[in-house]
C-alpha positions in Angstrom: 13.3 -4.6 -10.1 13.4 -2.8 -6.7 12.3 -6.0 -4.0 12.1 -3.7 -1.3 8.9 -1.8 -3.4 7.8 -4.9 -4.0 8.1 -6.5 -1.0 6.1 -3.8 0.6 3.5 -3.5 -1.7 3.0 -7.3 -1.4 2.8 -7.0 2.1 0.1 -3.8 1.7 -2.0 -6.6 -0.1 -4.8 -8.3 1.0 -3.7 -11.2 2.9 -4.0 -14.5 1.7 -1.9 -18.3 2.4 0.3 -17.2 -0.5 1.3 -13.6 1.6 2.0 -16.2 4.8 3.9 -18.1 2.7 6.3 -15.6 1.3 6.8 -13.4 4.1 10.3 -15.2 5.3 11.7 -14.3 1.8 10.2 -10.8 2.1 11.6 -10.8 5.7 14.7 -11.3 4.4 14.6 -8.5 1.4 13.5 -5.5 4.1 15.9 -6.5 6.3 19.0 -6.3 4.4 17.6 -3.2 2.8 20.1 -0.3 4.0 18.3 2.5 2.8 16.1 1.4 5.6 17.3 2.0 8.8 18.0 -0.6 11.9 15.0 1.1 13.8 12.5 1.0 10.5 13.8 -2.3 10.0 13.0 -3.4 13.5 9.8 -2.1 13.6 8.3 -4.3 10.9 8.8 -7.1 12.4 5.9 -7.1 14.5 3.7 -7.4 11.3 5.7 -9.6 9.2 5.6 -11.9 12.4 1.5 -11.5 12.3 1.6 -11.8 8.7 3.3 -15.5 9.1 1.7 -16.5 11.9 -1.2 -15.7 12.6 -5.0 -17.1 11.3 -5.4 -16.0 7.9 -9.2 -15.0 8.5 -8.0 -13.2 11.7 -5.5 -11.4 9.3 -8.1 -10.7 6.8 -10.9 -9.4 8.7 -8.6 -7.2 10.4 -7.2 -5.6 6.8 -10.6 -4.9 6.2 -11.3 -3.7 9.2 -8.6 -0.7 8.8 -8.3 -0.1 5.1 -11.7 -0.7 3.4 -13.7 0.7 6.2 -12.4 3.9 6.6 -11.9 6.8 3.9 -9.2 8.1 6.2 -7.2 5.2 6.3 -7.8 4.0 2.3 -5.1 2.6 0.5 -6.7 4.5 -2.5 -4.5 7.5 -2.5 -6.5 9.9 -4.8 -9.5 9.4 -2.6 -7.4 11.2 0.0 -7.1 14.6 -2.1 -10.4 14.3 -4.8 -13.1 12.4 -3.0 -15.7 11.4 -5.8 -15.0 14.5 -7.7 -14.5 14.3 -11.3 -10.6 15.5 -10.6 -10.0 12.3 -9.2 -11.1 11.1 -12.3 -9.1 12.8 -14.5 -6.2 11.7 -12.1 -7.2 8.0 -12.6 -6.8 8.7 -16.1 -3.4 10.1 -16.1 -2.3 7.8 -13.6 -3.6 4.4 -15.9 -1.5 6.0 -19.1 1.9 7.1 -16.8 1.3 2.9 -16.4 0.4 2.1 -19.9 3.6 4.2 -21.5 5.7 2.5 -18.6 4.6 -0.9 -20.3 3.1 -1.4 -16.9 -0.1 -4.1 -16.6 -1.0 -4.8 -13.5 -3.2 -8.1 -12.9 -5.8 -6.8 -10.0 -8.6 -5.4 -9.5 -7.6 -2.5 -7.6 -8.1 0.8 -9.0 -4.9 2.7 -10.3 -4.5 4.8 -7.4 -4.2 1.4 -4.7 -1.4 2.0 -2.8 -0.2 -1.7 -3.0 -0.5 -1.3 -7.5 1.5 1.6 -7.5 3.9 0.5 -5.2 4.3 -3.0 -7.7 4.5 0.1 -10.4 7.6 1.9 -8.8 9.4 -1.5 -7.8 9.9 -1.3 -11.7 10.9 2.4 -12.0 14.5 4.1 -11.6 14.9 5.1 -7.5 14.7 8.6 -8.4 11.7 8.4 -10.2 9.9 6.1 -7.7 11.3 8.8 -4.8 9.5 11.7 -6.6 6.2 10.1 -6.3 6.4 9.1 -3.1 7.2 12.5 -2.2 4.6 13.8 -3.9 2.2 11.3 -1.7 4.3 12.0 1.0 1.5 14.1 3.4 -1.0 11.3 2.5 1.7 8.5 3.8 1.9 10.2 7.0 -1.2 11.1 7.4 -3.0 7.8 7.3 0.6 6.8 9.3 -0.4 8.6 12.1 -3.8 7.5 12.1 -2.5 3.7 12.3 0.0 5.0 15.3 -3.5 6.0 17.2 -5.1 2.6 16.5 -1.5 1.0 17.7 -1.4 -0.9 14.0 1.6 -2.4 13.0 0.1 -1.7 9.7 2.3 2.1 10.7 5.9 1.1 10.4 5.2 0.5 6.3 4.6 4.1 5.9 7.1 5.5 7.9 9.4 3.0 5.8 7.8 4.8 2.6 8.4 7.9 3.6 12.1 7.2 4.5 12.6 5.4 0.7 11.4 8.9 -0.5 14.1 10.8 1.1 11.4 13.9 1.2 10.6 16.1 3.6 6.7 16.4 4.2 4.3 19.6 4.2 3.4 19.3 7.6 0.4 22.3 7.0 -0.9 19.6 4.0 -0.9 16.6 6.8 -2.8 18.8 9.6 -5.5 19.3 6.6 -5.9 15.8 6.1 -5.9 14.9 9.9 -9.0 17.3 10.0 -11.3 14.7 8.3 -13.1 12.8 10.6 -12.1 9.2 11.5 -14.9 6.8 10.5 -16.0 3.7 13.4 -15.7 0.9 11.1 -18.2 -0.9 13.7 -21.3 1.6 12.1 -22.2 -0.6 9.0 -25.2 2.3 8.6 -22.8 5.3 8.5 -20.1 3.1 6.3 -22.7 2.7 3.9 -23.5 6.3 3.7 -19.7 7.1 3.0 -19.4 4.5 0.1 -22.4 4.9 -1.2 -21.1 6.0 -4.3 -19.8 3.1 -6.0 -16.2 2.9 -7.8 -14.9 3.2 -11.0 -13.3 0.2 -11.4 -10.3 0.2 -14.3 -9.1 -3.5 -13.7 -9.3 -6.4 -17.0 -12.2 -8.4 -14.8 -14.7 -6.4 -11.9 -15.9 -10.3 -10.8 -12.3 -11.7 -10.7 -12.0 -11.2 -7.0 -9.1 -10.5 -4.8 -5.9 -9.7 -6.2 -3.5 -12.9 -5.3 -0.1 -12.1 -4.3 1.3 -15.0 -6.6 0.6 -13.1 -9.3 2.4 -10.4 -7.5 5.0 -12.7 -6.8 5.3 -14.1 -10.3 6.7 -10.7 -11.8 9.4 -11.0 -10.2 12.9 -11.3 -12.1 14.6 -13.7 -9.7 13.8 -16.0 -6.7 13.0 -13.9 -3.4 15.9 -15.7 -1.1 18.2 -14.2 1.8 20.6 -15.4 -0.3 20.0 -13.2 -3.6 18.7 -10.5 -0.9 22.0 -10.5 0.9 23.6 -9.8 -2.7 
């Protein structure tokens, strides 16, 4: 189990008590991470400090607020390169059997494609493996990084820390193409409901189960989270 995927896809989650509750263990699992380096490192902490302390629904509304108003900032990766085509579909598809063959099962909600599932996925792959598919994400990564630089979001320093794990160097021409789409004013409920009016396909066990809880996240796993084992 790779905690440093883990750790960040936990803290790409929606937030809950259970996140605020973890985050000095997964504090102390980014920050003993080498492959990361001091700056990356450094730069988290802004977030992971938020994620701690500040009020849960102030942490929540502002989650939604970035990543479930905007197309260009969706943790959805596919919807970044298909839309609502029927590729994306057929991507879904491919993506849930990689999973499946993988003996991967993810308890959520979230459709295949959710940055924080996939991430959970990888923490469970070999590092080369888990680097290839980042890199293959890698323009989308920065992309929607950049777009969290221009809204100051310390949401930004995860993907730049994603994009170092991958060790890849990113199609800059395949980044300016996704930087042509239009941000979306998350403040416009009548133009939000005009982009998502198309409803998901959702592939999770239970569509009425709710929000995917990070203890469940947390319970997979292998050993305690503890600076100790971290440091190890």
């Amino acid at each position: 189990m790779d905690r440093t995927f883990k750790s960040l896809s936990v803290i790409l989650s929606y937030p809950t008590k259970e996140l605020q509750g973890a985050i000095s263990e997964i504090s102390a699992v980014l920050m003993s991470d080498p492959r990361l380096t001091a700056a990356n490192r450094r730069a988290l902490v802004p977030l992971l400090t938020e994620l701690e302390q500040d009020d849960i629904y102030d942490l929540q509304e502002r989650y939604v607020g970035l990543f479930d108003r905007s197309r260009t900032l969706s943790l959805n990766l596919f919807e970044h390169v298909h839309g609502e085509s029927r590729d994306r579909g057929s991507a879904m598809v491919s993506l849930v059997e990689t999973y499946r063959d993988a003996g991967f099962d993810p308890v959520t909600v979230e459709l295949p494609d959710h940055l924080p599932v996939l991430l959970e996925f990888l923490s469970t792959r070999p590092l080369a493996e888990a680097q290839d598919t980042l890199a293959d994400a890698g323009h989308i990564l920065e992309a929607i990084e950049q777009r969290l630089q221009g809204r100051d979001s310390t949401y930004a320093p995860v993907f730049a820390s994603l994009l170092q794990l991958s060790g890849a160097k990113v199609d800059q021409e395949a980044v300016a193409e996704l930087m042509k789409e239009p941000e979306t004013d998350p403040e416009d409920l009548e133009a939000l409901d005009r982009v998502w009016e198309e409803s998901e396909v959702r592939f999770g066990p239970d569509p009425n189960a709710g929000c995917p809880q990070v203890r469940d996240m947390l319970a997979k796993i292998d050993q305690p989270v503890t600076p100790a084992t971290a440091a190890e």
